[in-house]
Structure formats: C-alpha cells, structure tokens
C-alpha positions in Angstrom: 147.1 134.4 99.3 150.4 134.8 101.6 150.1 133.2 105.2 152.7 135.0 107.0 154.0 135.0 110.4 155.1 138.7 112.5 156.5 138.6 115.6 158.9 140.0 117.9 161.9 137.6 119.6 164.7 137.8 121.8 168.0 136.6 121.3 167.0 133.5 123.4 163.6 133.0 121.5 161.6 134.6 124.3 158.6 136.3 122.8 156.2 136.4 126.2 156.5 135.7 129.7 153.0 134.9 132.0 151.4 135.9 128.5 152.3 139.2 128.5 154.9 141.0 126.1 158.4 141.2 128.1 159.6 144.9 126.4 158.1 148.1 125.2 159.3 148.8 121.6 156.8 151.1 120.2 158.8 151.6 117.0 158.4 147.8 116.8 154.9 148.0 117.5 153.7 150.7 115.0 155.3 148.5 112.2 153.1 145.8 113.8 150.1 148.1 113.3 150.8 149.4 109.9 152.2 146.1 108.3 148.6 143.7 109.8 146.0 146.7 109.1 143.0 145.9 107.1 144.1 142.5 106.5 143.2 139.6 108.5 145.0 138.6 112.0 144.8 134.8 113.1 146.2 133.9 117.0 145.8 131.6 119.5 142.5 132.1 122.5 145.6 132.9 125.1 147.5 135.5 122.6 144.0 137.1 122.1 143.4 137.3 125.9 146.7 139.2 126.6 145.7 142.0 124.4 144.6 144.9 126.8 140.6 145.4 127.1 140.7 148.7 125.3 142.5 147.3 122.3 140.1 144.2 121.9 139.4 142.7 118.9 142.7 144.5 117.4 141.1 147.2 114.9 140.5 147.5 111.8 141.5 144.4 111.1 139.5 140.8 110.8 140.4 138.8 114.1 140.7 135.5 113.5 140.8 133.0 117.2 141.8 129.6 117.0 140.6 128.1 120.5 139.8 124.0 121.4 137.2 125.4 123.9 133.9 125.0 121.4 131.7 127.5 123.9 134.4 130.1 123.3 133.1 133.5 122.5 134.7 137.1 121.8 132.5 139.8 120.2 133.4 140.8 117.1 135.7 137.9 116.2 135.9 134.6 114.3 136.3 131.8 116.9 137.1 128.4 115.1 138.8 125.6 116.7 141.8 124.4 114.5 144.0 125.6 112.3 142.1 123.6 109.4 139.1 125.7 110.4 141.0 129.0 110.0 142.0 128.2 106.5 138.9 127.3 105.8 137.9 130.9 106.9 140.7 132.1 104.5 138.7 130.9 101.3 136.1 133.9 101.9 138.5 136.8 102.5 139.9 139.0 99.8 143.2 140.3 101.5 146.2 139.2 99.5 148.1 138.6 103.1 147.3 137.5 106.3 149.3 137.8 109.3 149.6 134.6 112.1 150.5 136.9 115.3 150.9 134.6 117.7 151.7 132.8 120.6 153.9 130.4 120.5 152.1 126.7 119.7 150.0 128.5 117.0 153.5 129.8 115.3 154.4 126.1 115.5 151.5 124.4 114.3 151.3 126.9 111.4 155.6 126.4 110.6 155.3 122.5 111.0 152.3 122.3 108.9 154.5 124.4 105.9 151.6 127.1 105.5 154.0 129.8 106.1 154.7 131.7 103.1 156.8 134.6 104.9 157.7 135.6 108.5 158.1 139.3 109.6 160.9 138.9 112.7 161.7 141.4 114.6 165.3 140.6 116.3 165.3 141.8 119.3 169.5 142.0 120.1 168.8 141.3 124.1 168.2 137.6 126.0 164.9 138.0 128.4 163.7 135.1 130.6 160.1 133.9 129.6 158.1 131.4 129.1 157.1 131.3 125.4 159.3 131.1 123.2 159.4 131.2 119.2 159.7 128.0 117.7 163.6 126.9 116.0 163.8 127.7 112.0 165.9 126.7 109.6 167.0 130.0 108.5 169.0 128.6 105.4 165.4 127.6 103.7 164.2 131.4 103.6 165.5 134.2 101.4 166.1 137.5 103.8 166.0 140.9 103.5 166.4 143.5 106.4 163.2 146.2 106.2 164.9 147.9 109.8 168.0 148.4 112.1 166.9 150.4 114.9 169.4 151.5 118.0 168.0 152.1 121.1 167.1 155.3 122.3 164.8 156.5 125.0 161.7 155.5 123.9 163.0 152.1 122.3 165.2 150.4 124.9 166.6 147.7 123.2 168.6 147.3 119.6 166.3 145.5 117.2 166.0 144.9 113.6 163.4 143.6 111.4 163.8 140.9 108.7 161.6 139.7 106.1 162.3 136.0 105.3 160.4 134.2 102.1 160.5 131.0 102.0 162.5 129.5 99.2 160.4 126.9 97.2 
C-alpha cells in the first residue's frame, strides 16, 4: 500500500487560513476529486470540520479522522485518535493508495514519521497570508515528475502546477 500526501500550497507554504481554503482553483480541485475517489482519505478533526456541511464525509470515499478528543463523533466516518490507530485501520482496506489530505500537523506527523510514500503538490505560483502552512521538505530526497502546468484564466485565478514527488529509497 502507498501512503501519500495531496495538497495545495502557496509559494510561502500557506495551505489554509482560519481553517478555511485561501483560493478557488476548481481545476485544482477536480484533480483532488478524481485522484482520492474510492480510495481512503485520512485528515486531521479540524481539516474535516472545514469541509462545507453538504460535502461531509467527502464521498465516495472511506474518511478516515484522526482526533485526541476520544468522545469525538462524525457519522459515517472512522474516528481514531493517532496516527498509529489510522494505520492500524489501513491493515483492513484493499485500496492500493491512500491519500493524507490534510491540515497541516497531520502532514507533519505523517512526513516526520517517514510513512509518506508519495506527495501530490499542487504549486500554487502566488504568496497568500495564512495561518497553516505545509511543513519544509527536502525536495532533493524525492524523484519528481510534473502531471500539470495550468495558467490562470477566469475560472482559475492563480498559475499552478502539480508535481508528483516519490520518495527515493
């Protein structure tokens, strides 16, 4: 099984701000939808709570909630409380990839523990101010290869590209 990370950051490593999504890429987010369906999506209790109502739990897809708060509920999702526990989870699924989405400390947990087998970035060429941001990566320890260069247009507003890095063994 391949752990990987997707997620969308600035040039400053902004990916949220009062844990909300700063920009509107929909380009960006149908290649979110289409890359994570049917597979298995693990995130942090905040991430999960930013998702719009109407779009809780994300479908067609297993959500996965990694929370410290043991009462913790959200219908139809798995609530565990560590990142041990979510693996633990992994052992009965039958995807071949599953997808950390986020936020921020559950990227870094996941990176500093080494369970990250491949990250799906989209580069976002703009700074934004925010308050979550992606954690650093050495870059030189993954092989790259660009899946995307998009310029911006009037439904995209920003120049993004998006990189698949696998991490050299």
């Amino acid at each position: 099984m391949i752990i990987s990370i997707i997620v969308a950051i600035s040039k400053n490593q902004v990916i949220g701000k009062n844990n909300q999504l700063i920009w509107h890429l929909p380009k960006d987010m149908k290649f979110f939808m289409d890359t994570t369906m049917n597979t298995v999506v693990i995130m942090g209790r905040k991430n999960y709570e930013s998702i719009p109502n109407k779009y809780r739990p994300l479908k067609n897809r297993k959500n996965v909630i990694i929370t410290r708060n043991k009462s913790y509920k959200a219908e139809g999702c798995e609530v565990v409380n560590s990142i041990d526990e979510s693996l633990k989870f992994l052992t009965n699924v039958e995807n071949n990839e599953v997808f950390v989405i986020g936020g921020g400390e559950i990227y870094k947990k996941f990176l500093e523990k080494g369970l990250i087998d491949r990250m799906y970035v989209t580069h976002i060429d703009e700074y934004f101010d925010g308050d979550t941001f992606f954690p650093k990566v050495n870059y030189d320890s993954w092989k790259s290869s660009e899946i995307l260069n998009h310029r911006k247009d009037e439904i995209n507003p920003h120049d993004f590209k998006i990189v698949v890095y696998d991490k050299i063994n």
